[in-house]
C-alpha positions in Angstrom: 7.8 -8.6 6.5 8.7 -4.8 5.5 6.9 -3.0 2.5 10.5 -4.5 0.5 10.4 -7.6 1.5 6.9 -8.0 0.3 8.0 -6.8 -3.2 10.5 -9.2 -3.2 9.2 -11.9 -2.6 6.1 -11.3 -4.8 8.2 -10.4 -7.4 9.5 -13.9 -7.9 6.0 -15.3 -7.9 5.5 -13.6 -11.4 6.9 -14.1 -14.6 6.9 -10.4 -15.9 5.0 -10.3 -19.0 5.9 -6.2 -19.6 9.2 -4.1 -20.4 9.0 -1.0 -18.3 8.5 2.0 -20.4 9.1 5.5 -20.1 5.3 5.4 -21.7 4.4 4.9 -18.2 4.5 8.6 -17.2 1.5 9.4 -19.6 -0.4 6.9 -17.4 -2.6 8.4 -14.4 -3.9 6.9 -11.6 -6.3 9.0 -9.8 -6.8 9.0 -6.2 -10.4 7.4 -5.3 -11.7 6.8 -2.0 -15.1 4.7 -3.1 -17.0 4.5 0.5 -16.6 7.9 1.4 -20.1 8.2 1.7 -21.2 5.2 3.7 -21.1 6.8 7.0 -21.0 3.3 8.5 -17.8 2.9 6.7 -16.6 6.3 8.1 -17.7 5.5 11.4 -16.0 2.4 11.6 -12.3 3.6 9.9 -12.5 6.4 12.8 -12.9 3.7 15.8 -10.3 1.7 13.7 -7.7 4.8 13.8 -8.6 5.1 17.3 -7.7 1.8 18.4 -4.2 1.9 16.2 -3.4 4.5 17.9 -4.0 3.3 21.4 -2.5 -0.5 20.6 -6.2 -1.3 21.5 -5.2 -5.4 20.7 -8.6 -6.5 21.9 -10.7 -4.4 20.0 -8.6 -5.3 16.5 -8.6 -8.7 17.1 -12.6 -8.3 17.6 -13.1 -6.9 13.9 -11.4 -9.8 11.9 -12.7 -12.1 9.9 -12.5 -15.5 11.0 -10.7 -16.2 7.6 -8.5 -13.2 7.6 -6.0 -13.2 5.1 -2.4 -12.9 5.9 0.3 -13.6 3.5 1.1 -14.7 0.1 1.4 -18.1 1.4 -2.3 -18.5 1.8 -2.1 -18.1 5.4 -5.6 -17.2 7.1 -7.4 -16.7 10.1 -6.8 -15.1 13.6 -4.3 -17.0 15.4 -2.0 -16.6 12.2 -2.9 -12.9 12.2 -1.3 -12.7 15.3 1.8 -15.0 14.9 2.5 -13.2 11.3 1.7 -9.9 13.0 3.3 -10.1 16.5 -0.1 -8.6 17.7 1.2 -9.1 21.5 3.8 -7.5 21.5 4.1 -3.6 22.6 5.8 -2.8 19.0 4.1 -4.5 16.7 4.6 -3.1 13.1 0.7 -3.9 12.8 0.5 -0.2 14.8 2.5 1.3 11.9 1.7 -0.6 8.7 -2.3 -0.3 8.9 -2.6 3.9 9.1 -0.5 3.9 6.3 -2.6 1.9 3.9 -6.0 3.1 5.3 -4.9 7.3 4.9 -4.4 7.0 1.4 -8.0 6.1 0.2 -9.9 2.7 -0.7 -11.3 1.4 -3.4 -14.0 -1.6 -4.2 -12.0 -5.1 -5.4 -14.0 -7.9 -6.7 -11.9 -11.3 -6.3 -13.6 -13.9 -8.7 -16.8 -15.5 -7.1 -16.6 -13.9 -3.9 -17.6 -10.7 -2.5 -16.7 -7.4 -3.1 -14.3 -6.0 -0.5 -13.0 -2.6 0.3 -9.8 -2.1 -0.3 -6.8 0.1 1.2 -5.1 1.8 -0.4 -7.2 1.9 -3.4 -3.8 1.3 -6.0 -4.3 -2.2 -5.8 -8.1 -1.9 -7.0 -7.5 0.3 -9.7 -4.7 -0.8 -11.0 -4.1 -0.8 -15.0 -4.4 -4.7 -15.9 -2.1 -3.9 -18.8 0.7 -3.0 -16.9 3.6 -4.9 -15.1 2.7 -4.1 -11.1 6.2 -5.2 -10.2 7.8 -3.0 -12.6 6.1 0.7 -11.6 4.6 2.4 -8.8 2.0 5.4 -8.3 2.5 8.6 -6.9 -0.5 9.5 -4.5 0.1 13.2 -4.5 -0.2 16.5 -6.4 2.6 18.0 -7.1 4.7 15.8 -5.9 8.2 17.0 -5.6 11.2 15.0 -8.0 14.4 15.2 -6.8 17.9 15.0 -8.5 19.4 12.8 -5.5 18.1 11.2 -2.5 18.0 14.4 -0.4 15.3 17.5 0.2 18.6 19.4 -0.4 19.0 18.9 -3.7 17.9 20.2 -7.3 13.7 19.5 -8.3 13.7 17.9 -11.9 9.9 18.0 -11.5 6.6 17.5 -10.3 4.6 14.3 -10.5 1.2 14.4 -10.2 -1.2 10.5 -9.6 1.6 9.5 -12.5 2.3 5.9 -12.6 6.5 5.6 -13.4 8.7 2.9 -14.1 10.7 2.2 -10.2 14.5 1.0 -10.5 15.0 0.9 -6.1 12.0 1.0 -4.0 14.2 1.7 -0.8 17.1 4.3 -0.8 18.1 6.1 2.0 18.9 9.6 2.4 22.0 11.5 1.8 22.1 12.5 5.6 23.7 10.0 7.7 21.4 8.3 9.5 18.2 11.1 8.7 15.4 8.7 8.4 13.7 9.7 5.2 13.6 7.0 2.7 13.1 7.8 -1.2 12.3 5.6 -4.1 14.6 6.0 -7.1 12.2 6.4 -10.9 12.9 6.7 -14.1 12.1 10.0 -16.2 12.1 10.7 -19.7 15.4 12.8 -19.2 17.4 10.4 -16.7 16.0 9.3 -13.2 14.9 10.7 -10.1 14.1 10.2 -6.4 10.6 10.9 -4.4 9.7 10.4 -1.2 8.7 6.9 -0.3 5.5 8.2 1.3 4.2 10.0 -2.1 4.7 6.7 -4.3 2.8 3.1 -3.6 3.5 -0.3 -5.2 0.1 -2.6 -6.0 1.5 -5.5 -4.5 2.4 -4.2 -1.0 0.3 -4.9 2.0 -3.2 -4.0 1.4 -5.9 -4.1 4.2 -9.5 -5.5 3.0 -12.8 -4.9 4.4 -16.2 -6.6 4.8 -19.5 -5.2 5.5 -21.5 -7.5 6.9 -24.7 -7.3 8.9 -23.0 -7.0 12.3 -20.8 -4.4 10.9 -17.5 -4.2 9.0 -14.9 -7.2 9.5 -11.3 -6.8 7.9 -11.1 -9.9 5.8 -7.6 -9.4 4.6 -3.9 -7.4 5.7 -1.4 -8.4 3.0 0.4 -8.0 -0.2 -1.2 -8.4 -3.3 -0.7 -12.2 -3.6 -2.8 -12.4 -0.2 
C-alpha cells in the first residue's frame, strides 16, 4: 500500500471534525528525535539501516515483535508482516518505506494502557490533537523551498520552515515528463504552492514503532496511523 493509498483509505475511517485553515501556517511542528541519547537505541537503528540496505530478510524478521502491527485492519504478527510486506521477494517496498520513516527522527507515543513505544517519524507522536491529521501535513525542513508549479524550474513563493499547512494533493508529479520527483500541492495565505514530497509528512502514513525490551529493541509496529 503506497504512502497515498494509506491516506486514502484512512481518510474514510474519520469523520473530519476540522475545516482546514490558512491559521495552520502559524502552527510549528518541531523536529524531535527523543532517544537520541540511548546509545542502545543508536546502536540498534545503525544495525537496522544496515540490514535495509543489504535486504538482510533474516535479521528483520528476527527483531519483530511477535504481535507486530501491520495495517489499519488490525492485522498483527510475523507471518502477516510478511504477506502484507512481500518480505521475500527481491523488491520489497519494506527496503524503501522503512529508511524513510526512521531518517526523519522519532518520538515517544503512549497508546492507552500499554507501553510506551518509539515512534518514526516523530509527526505522528507530536502531533497537535486539535487539528484535523487528514486535512494538513508538516514540513520536516528548514527553509524549505515553495514553489509556484510542480517543477524546481519554476518561481519560489517562499520558504517553509517545521510549518504545519493545509494539503489539497498529496501526490503530483513533476512538470518533466516522466522526471521522477513528486510534489505535494499546499495552500498559502496568498494562493497555493508545491513542495517536494520528501520535505512534508502526513501523521497518518506508515509509521514504524519500537520496543525496548530486555533482550533488546523489537519493532512492535510498521503502519499507518490507524495501525
Amino acid at each position: 500500500m503506497s504512502r497515498l493509498i494509506a491516506r486514502l483509505v484512512l481518510a474514510l475511517l474519520f469523520v473530519g471534525a476540522f475545516t482546514p485553515s490558512l491559521r495552520a501556517q502559524e502552527r510549528k511542528l518541531e523536529p524531535a528525535d527523543e532517544a537520541i541519547g540511548d546509545l542502545s537505541w543508536a546502536h540498534f537503528k545503525n544495525r537496522l539501516l544496515d540490514a535495509v540496505m543489504k535486504r538482510d530478510r533474516k535479521f528483520m524478521l528476527s527483531i519483530l515483535d511477535r504481535n507486530v502491527r501491520v495495517g489499519i485492519d488490525g492485522a498483527r504478527g510475523i507471518p502477516e508482516f510478511s504477506k502484507q510486506w512481500y518480505l521475500d521477494a527481491e523488491d520489497s517496498r519494506l527496503w524503501r518505506e522503512l529508511p524513510s520513516a526512521l531518517f526523519v527522527g522519532a518520538a515517544w507515543l503512549a497508546r492507552g494502557k500499554g507501553p510506551r513505544e518509539l515512534c518514526a517519524p516523530y509527526v505522528l507522536a507530536r502531533w497537535p490533537r486539535n487539528m484535523d491529521p487528514h486535512a494538513y501535513g508538516a514540513v520536516i525542513s528548514r527553509d524549505a523551498l515553495v514553489k509556484a508549479a510542480p517543477s524546481s524550474e519554476s518561481a519560489t513563493l517562499t520558504t517553509l520552515s517545521y510549518d504545519i499547512v493545509p494539503v489539497t494533493d498529496w501526490e503530483v508529479d513533476d512538470r518533466a515528463p516522466d522526471f521522477p520527483q513528486k510534489w505535494v500541492r499546499i495552500k498559502l495565505k496568498t494562493g497555493e504552492g508545491f513542495v517536494p514530497e520528501e520535505q512534508i509528512r502526513s501523521p497518518i502514513e506508515y509509521h514504524a514503532c519500537f520496543l525496548k525490551t530486555e533482550n533488546g529493541w523489537r519493532m512492535t509496529a510498521f503502519a499507518p496511523a490507524g495501525g
